[in-house]
N, CA, C and O atoms as a GROMACS GRO file, in nm:
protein
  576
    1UNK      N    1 -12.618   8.466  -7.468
    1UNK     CA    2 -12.524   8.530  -7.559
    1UNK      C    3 -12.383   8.486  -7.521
    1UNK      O    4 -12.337   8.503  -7.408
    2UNK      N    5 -12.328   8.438  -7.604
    2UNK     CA    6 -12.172   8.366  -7.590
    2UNK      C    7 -12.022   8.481  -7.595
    2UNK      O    8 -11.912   8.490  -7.541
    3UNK      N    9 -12.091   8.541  -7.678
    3UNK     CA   10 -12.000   8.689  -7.719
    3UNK      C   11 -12.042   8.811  -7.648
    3UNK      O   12 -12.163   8.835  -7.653
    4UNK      N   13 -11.972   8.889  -7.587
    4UNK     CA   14 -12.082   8.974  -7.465
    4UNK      C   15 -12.035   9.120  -7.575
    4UNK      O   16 -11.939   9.124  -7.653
    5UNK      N   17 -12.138   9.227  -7.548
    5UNK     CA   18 -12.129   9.336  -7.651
    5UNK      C   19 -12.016   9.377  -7.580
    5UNK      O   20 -11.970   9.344  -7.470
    6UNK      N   21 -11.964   9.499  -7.716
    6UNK     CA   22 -11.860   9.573  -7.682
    6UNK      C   23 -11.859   9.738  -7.693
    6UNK      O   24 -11.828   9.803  -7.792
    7UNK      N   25 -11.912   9.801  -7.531
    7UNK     CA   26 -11.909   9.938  -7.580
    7UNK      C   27 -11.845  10.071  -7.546
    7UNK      O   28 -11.726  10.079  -7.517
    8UNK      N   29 -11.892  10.131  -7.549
    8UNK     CA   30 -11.813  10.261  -7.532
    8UNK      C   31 -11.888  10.421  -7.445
    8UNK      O   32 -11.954  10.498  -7.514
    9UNK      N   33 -11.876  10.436  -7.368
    9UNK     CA   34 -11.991  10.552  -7.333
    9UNK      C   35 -11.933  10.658  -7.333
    9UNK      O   36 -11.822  10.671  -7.281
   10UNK      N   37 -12.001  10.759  -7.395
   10UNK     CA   38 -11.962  10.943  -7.390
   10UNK      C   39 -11.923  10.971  -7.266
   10UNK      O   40 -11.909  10.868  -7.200
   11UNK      N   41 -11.898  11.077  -7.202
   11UNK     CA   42 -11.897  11.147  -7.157
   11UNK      C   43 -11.989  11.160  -7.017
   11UNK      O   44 -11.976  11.164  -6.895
   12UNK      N   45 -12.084  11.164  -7.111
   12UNK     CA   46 -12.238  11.241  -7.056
   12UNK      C   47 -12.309  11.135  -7.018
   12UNK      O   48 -12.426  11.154  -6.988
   13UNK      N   49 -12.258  11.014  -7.011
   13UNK     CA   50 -12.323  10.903  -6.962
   13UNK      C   51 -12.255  10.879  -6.812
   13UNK      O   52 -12.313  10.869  -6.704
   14UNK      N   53 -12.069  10.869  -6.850
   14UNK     CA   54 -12.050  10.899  -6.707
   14UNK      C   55 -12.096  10.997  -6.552
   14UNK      O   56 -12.091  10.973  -6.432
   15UNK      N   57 -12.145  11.127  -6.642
   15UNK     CA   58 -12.152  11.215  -6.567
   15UNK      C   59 -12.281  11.212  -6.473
   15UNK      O   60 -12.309  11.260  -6.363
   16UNK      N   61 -12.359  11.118  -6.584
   16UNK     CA   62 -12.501  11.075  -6.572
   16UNK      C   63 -12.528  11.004  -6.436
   16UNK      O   64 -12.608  11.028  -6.346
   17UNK      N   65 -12.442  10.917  -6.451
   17UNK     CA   66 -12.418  10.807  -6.307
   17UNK      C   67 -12.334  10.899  -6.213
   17UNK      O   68 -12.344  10.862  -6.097
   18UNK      N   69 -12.269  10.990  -6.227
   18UNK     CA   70 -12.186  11.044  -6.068
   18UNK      C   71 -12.276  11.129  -6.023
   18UNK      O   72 -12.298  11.127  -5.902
   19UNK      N   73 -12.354  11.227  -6.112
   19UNK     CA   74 -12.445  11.316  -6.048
   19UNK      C   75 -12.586  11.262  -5.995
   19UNK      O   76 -12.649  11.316  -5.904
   20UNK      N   77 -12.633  11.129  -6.077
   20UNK     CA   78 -12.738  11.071  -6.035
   20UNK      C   79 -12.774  11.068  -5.862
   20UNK      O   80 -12.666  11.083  -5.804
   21UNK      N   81 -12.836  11.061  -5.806
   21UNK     CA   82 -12.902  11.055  -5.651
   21UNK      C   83 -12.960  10.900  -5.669
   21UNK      O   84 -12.950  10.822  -5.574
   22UNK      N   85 -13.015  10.862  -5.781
   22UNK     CA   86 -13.093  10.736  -5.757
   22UNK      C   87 -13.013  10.620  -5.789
   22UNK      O   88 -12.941  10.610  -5.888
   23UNK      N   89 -13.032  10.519  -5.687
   23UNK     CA   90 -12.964  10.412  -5.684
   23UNK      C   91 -13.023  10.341  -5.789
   23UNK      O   92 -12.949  10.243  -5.804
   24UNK      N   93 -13.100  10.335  -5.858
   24UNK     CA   94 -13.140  10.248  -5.963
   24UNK      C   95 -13.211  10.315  -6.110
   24UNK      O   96 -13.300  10.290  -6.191
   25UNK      N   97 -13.085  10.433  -6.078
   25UNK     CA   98 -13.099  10.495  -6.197
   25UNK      C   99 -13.071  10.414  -6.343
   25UNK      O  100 -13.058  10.292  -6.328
   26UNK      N  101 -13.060  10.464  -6.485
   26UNK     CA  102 -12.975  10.328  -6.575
   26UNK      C  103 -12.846  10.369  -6.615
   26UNK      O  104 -12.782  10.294  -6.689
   27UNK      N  105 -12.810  10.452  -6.585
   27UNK     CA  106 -12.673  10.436  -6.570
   27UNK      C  107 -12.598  10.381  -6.423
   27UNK      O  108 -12.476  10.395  -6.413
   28UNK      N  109 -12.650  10.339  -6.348
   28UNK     CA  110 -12.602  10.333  -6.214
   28UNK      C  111 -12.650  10.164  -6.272
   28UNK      O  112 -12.551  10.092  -6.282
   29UNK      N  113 -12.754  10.110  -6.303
   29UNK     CA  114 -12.721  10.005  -6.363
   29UNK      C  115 -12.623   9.904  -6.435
   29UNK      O  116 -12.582   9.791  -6.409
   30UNK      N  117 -12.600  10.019  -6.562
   30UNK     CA  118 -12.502  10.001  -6.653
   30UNK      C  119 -12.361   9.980  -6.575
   30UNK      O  120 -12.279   9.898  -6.616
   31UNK      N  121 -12.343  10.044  -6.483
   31UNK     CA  122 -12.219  10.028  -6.398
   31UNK      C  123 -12.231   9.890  -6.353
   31UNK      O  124 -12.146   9.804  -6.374
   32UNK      N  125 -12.338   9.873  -6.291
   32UNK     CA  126 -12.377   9.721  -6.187
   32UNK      C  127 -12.343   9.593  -6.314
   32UNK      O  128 -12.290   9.483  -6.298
   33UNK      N  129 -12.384   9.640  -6.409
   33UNK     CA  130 -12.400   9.549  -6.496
   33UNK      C  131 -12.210   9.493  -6.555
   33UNK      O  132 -12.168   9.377  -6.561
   34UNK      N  133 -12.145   9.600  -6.584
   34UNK     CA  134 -11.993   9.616  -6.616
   34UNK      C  135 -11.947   9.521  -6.491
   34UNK      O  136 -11.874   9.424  -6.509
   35UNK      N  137 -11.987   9.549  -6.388
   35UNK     CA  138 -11.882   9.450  -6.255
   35UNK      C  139 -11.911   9.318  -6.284
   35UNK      O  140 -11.824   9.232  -6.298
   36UNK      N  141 -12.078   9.292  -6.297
   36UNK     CA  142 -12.098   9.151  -6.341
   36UNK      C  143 -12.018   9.126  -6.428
   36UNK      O  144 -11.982   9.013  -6.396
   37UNK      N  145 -11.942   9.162  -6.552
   37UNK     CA  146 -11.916   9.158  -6.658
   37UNK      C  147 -11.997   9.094  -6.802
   37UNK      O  148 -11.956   9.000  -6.871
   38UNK      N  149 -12.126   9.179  -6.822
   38UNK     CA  150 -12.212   9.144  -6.853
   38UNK      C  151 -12.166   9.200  -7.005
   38UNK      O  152 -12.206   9.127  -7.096
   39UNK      N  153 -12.123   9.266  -7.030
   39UNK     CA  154 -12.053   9.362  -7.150
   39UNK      C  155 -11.892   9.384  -7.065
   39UNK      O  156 -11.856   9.364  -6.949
   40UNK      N  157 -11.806   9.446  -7.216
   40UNK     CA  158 -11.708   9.488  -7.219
   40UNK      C  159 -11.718   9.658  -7.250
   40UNK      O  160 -11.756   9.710  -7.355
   41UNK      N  161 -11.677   9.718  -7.143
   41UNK     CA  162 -11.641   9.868  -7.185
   41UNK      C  163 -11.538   9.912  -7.220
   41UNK      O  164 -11.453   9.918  -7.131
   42UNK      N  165 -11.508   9.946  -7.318
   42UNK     CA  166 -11.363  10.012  -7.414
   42UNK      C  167 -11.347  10.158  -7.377
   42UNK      O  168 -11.440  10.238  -7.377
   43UNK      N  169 -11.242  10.181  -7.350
   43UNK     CA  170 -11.235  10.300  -7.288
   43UNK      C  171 -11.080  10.354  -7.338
   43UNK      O  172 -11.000  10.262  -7.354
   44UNK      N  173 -11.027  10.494  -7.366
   44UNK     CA  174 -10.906  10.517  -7.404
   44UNK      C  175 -10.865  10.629  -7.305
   44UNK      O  176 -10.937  10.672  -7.215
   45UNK      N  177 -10.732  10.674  -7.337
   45UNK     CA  178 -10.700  10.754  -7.229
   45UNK      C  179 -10.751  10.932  -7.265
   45UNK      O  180 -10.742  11.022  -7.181
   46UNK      N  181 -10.790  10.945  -7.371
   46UNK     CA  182 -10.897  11.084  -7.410
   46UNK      C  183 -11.007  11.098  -7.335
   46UNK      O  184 -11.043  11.197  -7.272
   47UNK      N  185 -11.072  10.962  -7.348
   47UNK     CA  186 -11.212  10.966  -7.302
   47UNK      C  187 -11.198  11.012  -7.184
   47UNK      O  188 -11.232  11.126  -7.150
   48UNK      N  189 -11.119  10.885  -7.073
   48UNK     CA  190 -11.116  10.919  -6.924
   48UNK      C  191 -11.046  11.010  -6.895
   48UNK      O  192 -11.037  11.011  -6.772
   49UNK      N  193 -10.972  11.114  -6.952
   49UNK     CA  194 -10.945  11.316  -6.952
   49UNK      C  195 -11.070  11.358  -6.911
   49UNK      O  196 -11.117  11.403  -6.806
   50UNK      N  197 -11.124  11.323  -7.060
   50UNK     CA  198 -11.242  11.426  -7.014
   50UNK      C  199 -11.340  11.354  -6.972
   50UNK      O  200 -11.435  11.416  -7.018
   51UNK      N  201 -11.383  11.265  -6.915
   51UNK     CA  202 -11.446  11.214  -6.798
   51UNK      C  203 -11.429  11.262  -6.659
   51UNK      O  204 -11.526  11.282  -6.586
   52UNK      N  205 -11.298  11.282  -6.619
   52UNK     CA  206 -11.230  11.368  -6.496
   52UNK      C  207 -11.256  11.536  -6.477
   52UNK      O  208 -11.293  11.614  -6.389
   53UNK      N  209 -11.206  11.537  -6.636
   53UNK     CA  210 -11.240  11.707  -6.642
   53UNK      C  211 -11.433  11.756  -6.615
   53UNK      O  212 -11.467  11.858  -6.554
   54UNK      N  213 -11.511  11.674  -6.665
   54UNK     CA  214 -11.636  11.695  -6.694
   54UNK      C  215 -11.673  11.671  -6.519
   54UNK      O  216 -11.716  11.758  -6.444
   55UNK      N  217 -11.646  11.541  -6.488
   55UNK     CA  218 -11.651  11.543  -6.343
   55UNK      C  219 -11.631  11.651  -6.189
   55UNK      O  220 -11.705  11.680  -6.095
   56UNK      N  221 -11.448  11.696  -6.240
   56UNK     CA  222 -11.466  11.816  -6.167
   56UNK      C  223 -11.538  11.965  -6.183
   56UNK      O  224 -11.589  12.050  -6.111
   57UNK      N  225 -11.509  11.945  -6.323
   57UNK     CA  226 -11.622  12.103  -6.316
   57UNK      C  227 -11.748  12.059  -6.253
   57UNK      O  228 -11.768  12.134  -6.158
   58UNK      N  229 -11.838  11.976  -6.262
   58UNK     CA  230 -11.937  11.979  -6.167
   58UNK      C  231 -11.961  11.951  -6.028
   58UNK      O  232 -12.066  11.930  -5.968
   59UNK      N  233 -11.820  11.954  -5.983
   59UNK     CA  234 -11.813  11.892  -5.862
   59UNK      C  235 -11.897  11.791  -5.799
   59UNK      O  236 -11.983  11.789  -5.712
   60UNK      N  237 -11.831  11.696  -5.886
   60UNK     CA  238 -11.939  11.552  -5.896
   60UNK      C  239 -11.868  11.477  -5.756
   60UNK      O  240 -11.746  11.484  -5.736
   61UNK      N  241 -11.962  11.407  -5.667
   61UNK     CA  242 -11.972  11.373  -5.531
   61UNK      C  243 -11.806  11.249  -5.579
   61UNK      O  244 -11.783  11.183  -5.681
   62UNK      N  245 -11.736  11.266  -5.466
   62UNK     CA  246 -11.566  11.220  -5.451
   62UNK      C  247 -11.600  11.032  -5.482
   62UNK      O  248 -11.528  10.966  -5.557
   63UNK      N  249 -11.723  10.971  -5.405
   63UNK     CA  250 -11.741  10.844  -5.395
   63UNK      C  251 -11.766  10.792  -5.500
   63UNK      O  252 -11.734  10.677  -5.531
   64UNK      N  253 -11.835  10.883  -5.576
   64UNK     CA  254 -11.856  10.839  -5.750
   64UNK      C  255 -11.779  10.841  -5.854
   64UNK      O  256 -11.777  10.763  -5.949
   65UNK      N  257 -11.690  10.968  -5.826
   65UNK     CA  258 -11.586  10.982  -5.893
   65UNK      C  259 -11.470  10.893  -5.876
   65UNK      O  260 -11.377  10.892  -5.957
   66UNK      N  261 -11.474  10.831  -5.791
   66UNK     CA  262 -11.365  10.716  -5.790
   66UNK      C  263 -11.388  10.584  -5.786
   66UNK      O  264 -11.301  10.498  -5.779
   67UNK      N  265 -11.537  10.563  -5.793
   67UNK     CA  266 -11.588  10.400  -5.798
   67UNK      C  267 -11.585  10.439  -5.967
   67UNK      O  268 -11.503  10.362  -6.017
   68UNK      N  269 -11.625  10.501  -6.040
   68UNK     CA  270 -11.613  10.535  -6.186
   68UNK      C  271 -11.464  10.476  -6.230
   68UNK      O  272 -11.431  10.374  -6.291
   69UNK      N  273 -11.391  10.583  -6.174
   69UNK     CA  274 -11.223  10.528  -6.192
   69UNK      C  275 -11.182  10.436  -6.209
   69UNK      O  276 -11.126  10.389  -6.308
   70UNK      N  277 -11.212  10.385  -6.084
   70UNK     CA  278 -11.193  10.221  -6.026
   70UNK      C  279 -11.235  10.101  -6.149
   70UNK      O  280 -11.168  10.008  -6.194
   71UNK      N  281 -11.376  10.149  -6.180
   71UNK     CA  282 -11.395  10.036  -6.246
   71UNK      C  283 -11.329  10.057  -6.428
   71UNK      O  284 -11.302   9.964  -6.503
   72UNK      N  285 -11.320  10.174  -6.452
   72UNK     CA  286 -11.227  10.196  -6.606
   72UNK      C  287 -11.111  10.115  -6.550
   72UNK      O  288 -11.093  10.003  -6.599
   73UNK      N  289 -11.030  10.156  -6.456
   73UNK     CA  290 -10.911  10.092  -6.432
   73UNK      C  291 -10.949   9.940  -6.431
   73UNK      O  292 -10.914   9.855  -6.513
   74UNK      N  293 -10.988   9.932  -6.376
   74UNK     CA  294 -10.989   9.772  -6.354
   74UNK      C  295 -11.072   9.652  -6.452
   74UNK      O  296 -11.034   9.541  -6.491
   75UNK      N  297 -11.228   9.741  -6.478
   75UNK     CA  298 -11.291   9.637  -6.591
   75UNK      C  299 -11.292   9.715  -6.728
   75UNK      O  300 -11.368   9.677  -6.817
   76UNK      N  301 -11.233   9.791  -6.742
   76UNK     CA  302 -11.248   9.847  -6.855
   76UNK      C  303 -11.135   9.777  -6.983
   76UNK      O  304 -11.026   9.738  -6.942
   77UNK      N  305 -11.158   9.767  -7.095
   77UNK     CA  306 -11.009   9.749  -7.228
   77UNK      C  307 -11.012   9.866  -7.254
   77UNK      O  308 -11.106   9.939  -7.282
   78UNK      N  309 -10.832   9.896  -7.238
   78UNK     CA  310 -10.815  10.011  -7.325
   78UNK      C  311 -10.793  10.002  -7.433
   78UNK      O  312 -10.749   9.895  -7.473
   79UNK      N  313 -10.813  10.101  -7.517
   79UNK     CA  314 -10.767  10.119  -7.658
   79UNK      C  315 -10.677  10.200  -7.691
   79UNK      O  316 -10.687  10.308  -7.633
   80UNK      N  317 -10.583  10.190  -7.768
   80UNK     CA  318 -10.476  10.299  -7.799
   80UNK      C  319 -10.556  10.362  -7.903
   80UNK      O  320 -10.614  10.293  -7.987
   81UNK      N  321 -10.563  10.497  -7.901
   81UNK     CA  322 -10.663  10.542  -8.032
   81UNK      C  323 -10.513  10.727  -8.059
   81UNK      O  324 -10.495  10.840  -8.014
   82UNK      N  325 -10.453  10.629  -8.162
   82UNK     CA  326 -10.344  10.716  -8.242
   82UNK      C  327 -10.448  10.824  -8.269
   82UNK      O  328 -10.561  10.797  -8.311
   83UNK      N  329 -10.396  10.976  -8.237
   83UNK     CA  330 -10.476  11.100  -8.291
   83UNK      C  331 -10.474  11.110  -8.433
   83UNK      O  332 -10.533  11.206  -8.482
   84UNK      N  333 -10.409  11.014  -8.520
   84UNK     CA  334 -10.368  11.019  -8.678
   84UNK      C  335 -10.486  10.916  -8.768
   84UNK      O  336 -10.490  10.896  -8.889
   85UNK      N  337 -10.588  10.851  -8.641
   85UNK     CA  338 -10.709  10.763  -8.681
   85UNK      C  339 -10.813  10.842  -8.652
   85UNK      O  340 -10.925  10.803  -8.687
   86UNK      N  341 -10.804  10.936  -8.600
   86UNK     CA  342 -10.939  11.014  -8.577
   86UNK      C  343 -10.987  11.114  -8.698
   86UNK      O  344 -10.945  11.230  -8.704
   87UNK      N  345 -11.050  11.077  -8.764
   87UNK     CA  346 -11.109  11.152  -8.895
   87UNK      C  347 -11.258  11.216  -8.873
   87UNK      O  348 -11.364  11.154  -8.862
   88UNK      N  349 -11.234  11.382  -8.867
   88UNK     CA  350 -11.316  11.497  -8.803
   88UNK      C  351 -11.465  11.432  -8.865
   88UNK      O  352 -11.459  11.356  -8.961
   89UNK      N  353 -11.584  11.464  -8.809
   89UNK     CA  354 -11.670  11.405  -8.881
   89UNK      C  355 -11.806  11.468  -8.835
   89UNK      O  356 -11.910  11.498  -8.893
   90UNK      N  357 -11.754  11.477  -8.687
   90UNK     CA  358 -11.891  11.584  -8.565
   90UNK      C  359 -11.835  11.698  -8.564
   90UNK      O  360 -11.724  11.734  -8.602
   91UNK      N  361 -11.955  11.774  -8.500
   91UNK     CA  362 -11.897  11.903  -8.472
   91UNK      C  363 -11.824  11.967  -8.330
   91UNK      O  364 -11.785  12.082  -8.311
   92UNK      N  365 -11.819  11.847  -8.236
   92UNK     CA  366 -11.777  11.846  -8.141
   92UNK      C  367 -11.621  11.723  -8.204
   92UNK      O  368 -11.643  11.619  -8.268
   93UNK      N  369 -11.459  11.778  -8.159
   93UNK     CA  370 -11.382  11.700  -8.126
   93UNK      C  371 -11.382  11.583  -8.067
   93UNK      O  372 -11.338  11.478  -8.113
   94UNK      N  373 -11.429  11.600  -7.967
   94UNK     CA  374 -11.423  11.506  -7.833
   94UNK      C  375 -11.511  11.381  -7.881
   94UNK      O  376 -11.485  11.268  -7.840
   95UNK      N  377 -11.595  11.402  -7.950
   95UNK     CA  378 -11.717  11.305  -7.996
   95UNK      C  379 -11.640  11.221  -8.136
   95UNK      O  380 -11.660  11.108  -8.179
   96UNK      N  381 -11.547  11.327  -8.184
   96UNK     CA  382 -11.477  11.206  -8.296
   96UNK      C  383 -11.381  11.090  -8.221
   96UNK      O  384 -11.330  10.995  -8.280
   97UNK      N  385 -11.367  11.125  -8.056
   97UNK     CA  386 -11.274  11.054  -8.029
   97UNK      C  387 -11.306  10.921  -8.000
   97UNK      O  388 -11.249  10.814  -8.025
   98UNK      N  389 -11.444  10.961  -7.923
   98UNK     CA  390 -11.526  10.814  -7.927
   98UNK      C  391 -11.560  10.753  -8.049
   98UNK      O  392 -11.545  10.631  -8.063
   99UNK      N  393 -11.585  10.794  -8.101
   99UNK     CA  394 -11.641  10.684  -8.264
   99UNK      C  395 -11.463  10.619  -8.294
   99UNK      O  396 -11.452  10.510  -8.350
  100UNK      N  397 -11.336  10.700  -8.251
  100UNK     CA  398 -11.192  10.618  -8.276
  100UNK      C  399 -11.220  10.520  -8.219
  100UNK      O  400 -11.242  10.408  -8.265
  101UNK      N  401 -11.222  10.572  -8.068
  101UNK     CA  402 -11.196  10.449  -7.961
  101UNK      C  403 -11.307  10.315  -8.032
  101UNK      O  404 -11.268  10.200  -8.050
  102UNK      N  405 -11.459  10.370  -8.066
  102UNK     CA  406 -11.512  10.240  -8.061
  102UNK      C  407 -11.449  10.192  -8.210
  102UNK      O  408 -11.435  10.070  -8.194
  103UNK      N  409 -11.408  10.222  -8.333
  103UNK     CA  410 -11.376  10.171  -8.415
  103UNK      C  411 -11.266  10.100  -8.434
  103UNK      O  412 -11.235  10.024  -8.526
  104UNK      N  413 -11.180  10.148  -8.286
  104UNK     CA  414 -10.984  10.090  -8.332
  104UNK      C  415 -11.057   9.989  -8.199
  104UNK      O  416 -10.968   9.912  -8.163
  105UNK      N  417 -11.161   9.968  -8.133
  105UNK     CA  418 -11.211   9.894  -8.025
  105UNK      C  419 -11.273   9.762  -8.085
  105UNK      O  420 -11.260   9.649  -8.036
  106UNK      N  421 -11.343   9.795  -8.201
  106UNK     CA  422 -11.419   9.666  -8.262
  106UNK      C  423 -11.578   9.692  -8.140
  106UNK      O  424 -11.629   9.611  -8.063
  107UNK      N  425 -11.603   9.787  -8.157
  107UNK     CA  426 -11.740   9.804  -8.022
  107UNK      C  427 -11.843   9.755  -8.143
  107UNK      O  428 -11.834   9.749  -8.265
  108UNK      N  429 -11.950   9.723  -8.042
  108UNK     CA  430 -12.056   9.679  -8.097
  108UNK      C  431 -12.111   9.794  -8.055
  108UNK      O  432 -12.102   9.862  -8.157
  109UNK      N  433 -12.171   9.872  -7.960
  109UNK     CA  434 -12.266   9.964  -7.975
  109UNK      C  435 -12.140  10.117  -7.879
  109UNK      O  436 -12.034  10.114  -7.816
  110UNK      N  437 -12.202  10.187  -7.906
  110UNK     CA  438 -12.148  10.377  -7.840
  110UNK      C  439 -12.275  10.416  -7.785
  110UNK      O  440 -12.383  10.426  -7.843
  111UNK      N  441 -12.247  10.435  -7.668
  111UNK     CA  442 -12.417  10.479  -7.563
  111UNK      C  443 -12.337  10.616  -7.527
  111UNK      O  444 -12.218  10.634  -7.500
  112UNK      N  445 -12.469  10.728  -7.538
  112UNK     CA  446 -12.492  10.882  -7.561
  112UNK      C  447 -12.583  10.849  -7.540
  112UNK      O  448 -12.645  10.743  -7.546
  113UNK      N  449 -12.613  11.044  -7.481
  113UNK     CA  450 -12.703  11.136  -7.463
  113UNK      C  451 -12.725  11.224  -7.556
  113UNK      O  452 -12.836  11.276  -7.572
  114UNK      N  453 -12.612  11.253  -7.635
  114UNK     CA  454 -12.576  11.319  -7.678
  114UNK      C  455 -12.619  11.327  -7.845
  114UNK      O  456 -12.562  11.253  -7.926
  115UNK      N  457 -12.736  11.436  -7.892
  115UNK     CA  458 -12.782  11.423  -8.011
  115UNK      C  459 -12.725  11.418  -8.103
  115UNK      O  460 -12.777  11.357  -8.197
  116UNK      N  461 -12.597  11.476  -8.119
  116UNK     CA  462 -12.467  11.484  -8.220
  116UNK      C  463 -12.475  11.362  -8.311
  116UNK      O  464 -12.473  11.356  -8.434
  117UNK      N  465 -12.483  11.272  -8.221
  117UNK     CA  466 -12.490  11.108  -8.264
  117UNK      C  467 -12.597  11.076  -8.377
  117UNK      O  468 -12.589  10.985  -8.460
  118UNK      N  469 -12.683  11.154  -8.367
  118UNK     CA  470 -12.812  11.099  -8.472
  118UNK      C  471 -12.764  11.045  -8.599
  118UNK      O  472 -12.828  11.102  -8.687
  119UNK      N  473 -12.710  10.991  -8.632
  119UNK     CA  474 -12.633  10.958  -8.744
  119UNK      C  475 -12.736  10.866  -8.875
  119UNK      O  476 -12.797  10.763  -8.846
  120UNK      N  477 -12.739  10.912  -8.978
  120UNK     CA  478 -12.803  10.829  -9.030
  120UNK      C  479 -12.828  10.654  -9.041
  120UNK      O  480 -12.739  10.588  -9.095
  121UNK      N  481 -12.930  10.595  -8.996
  121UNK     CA  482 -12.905  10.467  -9.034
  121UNK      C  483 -12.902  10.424  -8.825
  121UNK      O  484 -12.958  10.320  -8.791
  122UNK      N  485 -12.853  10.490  -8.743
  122UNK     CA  486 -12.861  10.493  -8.643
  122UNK      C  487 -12.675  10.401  -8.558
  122UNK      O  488 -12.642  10.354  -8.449
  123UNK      N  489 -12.614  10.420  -8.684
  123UNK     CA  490 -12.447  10.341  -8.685
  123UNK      C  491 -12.342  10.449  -8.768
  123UNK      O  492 -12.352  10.527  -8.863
  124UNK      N  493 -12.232  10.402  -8.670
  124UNK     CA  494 -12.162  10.468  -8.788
  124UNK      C  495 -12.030  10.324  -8.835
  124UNK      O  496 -12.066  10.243  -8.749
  125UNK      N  497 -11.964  10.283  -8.877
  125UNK     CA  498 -11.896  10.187  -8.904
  125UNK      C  499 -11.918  10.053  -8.859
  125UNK      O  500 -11.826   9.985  -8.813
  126UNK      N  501 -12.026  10.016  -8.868
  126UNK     CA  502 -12.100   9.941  -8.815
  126UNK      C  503 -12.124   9.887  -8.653
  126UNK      O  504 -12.169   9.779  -8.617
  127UNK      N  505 -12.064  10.036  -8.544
  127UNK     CA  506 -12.135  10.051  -8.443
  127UNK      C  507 -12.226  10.095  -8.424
  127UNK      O  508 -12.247  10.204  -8.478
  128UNK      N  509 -12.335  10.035  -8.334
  128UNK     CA  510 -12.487  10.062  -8.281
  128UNK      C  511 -12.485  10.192  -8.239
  128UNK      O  512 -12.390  10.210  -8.163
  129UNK      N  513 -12.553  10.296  -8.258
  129UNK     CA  514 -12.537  10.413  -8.150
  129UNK      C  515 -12.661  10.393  -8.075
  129UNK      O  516 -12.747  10.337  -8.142
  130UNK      N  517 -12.698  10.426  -7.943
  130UNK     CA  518 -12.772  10.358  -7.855
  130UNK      C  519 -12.782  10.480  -7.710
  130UNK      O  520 -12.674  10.507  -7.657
  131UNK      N  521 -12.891  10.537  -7.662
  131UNK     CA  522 -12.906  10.612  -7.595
  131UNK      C  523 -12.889  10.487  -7.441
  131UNK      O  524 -12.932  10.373  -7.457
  132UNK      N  525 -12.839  10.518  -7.333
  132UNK     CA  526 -12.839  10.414  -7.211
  132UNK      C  527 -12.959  10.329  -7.202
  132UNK      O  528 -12.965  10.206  -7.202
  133UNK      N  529 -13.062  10.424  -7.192
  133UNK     CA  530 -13.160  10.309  -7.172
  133UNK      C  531 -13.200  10.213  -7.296
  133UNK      O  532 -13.239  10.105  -7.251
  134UNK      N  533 -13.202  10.215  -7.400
  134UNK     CA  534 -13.217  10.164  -7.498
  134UNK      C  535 -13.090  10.049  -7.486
  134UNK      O  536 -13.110   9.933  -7.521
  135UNK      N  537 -12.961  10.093  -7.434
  135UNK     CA  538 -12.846   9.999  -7.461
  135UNK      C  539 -12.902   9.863  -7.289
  135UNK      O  540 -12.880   9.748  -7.250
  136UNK      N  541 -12.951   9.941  -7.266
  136UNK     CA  542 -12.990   9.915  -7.101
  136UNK      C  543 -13.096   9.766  -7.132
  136UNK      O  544 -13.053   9.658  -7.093
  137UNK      N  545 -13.198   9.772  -7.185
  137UNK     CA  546 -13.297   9.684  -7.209
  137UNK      C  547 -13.223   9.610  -7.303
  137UNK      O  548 -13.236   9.488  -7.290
  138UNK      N  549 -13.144   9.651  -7.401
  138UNK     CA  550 -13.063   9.461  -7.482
  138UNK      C  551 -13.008   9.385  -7.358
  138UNK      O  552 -13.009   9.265  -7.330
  139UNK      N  553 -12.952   9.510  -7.282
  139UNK     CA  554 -12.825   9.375  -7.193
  139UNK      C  555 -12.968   9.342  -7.115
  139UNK      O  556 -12.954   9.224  -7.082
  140UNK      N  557 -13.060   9.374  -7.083
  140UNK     CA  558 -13.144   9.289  -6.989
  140UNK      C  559 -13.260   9.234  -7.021
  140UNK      O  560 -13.351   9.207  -6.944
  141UNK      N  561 -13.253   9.209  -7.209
  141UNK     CA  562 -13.313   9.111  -7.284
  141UNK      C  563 -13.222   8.986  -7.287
  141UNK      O  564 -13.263   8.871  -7.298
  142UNK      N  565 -13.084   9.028  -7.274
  142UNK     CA  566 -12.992   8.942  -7.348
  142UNK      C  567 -12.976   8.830  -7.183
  142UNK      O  568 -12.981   8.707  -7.185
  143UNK      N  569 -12.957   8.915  -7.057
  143UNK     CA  570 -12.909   8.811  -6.941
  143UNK      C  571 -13.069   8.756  -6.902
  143UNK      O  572 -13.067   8.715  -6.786
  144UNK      N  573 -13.204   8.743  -6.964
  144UNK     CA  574 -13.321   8.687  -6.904
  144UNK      C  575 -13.345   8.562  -6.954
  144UNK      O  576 -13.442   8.497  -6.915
   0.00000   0.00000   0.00000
């Protein structure tokens, strides 16, 4: 693949990988996979709020919480996502913010846990919506 996907993860995917115990969980993957730079993760400054916020309320372990950081800061694109592009659509806020980010992002797929997403057709503006492991097996159809 010449063009590497472009995505976006909830919330609940981060939280997925800091609370995880298993080193070869698929989100602890998905991370491994981002350093390679196997994909592009789009990320805005909403998301990583409440990535932090979601983090400390569970008092998610300090080493995860900042290799997480680390790599938004460093391999992540941000997106500026104007609050005046976000058009209400879920019933959760926070979840319209991601469908901004991936739309003012140009993402190819949005990886959730999160059922909200069921969206008809399984896209919404012609991003993929994609549960981790499902997003997990393209990137490791795509690098074999």
């Amino acid at each position: 693949m010449t063009d590497r996907w472009r995505a976006v993860f909830d919330t609940n995917v981060y939280v997925a990988f800091a609370l995880s115990r298993n080193p070869n969980s698929p989100t602890r993957e998905l991370i491994r996979r981002l350093e390679n730079r196997e994909y592009i993760l789009l990320a805005c400054e909403a998301i990583a709020d409440e990535v932090v916020e979601k983090l400390l309320e569970r008092n998610a372990p300090a080493e995860s919480l900042i290799q997480l950081l680390t790599a938004l800061e460093e391999l992540a694109e941000w997106v500026a996502t104007p609050p005046e592009t976000i058009v209400p659509l879920l019933p959760d806020p926070d979840d319209d913010v991601l469908l901004a980010c991936a739309v003012q992002g140009r993402a190819t797929h949005l990886v959730t846990y999160d059922p909200h997403f069921d969206l008809p057709g399984g896209q919404y503006a012609g991003v993929r919506i994609l549960k981790p492991l499902d997003f997990l097996r393209l990137l490791r159809g795509a690098s074999a």
